[in-house]
C-alpha positions as CSV (number, residue, x, y, z in Angstrom):
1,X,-2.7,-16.3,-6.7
2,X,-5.3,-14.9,-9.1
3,X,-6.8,-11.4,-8.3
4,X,-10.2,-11.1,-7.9
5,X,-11.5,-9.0,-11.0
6,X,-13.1,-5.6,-10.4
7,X,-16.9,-5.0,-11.3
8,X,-15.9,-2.0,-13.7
9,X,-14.2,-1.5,-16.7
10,X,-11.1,0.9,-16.3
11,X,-11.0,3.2,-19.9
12,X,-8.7,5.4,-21.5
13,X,-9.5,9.0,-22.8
14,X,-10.3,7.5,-26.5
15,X,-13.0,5.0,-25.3
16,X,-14.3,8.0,-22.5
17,X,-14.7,10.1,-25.6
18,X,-17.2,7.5,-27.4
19,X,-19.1,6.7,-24.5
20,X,-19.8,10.3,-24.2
21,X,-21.0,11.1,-28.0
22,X,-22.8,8.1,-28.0
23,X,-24.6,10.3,-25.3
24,X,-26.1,6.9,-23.1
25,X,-23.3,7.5,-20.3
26,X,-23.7,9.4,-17.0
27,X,-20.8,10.9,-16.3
28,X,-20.3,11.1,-12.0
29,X,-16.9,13.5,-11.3
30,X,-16.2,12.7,-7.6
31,X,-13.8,15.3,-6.9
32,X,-13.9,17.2,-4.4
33,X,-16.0,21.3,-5.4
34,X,-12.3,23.2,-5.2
35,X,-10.9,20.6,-8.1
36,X,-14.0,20.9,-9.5
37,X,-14.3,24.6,-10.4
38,X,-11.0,24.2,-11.7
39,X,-12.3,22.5,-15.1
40,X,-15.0,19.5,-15.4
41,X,-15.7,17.5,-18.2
42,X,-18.9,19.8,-19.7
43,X,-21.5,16.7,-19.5
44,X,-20.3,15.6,-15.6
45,X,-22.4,15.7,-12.7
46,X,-20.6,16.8,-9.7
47,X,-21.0,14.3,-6.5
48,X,-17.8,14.3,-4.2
49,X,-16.8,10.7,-2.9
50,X,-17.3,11.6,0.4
51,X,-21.2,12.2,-0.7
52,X,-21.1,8.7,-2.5
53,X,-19.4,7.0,0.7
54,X,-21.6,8.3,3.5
55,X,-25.0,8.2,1.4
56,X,-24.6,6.0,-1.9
57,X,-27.9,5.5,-2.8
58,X,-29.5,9.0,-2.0
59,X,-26.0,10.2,-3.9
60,X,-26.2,7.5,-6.8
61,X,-29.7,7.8,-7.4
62,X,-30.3,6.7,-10.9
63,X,-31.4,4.1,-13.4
64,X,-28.9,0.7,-12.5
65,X,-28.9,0.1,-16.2
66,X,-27.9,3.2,-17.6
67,X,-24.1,2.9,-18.2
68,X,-22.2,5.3,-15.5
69,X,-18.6,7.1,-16.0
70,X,-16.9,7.8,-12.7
71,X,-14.1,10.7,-13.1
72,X,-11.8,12.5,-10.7
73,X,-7.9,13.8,-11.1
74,X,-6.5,10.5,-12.0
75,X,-8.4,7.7,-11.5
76,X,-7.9,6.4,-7.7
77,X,-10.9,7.9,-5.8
78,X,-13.2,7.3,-8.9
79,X,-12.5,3.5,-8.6
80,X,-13.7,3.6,-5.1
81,X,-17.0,5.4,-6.3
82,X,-17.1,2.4,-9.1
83,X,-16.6,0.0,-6.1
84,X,-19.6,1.7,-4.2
85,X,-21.6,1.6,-7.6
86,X,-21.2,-2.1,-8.1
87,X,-22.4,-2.6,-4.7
88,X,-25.8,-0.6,-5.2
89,X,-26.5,-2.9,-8.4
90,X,-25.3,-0.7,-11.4
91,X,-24.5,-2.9,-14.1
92,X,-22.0,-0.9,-16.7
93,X,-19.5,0.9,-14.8
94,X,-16.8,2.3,-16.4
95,X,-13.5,4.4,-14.7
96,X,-11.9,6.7,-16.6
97,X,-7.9,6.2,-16.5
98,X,-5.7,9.2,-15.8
99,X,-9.1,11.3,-14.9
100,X,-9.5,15.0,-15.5
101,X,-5.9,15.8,-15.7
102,X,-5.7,12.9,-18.6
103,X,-8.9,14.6,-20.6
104,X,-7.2,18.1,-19.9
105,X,-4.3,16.8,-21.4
106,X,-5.5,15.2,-24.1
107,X,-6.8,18.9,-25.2
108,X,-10.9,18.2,-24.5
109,X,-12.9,21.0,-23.5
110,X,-13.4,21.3,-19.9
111,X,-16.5,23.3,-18.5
């Protein structure tokens, strides 16, 4: 039986790093504020999942066409937040494999 295909594009670190020159990419960490303060990719926005969950579109507020990044440790609660996305309309969506402890790893700078 055939899956049914997700409505985001999971990424490595390499293609996480062009979307995020090429500057067009909004990059939503869903962690929770103690992981957070702990290192965060410097261009991220900070909205926990549990903000994105009980209000999506006061949390997600944004432009559906602009190209959105979800992040968190490793890539599990950040699909959920890609789910919720693809729900509100967002078009390019985009989940960033191995999350923050993948970009820490990978030696990027970390705010």
């Amino acid at each position: 039986m055939q899956q049914p295909q997700e409505p985001f594009k999971r990424v490595g670190i390499e293609e996480a790093e062009k979307l995020i020159k090429d500057g067009k990419v909004r990059v939503i960490d869903v962690r929770n504020a103690d992981e957070w303060v702990t290192g965060h990719i410097p261009q991220a926005t900070h909205i926990p999942l549990p903000s994105i969950i009980n209000s999506p579109q006061t949390s997600l507020a944004g432009d559906l066409e602009q190209p959105h990044l979800f992040v968190c440790a490793v890539g599990e609660r950040s699909a959920i937040a890609c789910e919720v996305a693809a729900m509100l309309g967002y078009k390019e969506i985009y989940n960033l494999q191995g999350g923050t402890i993948a970009w820490i790893q990978r030696g990027n700078p970390v705010a």
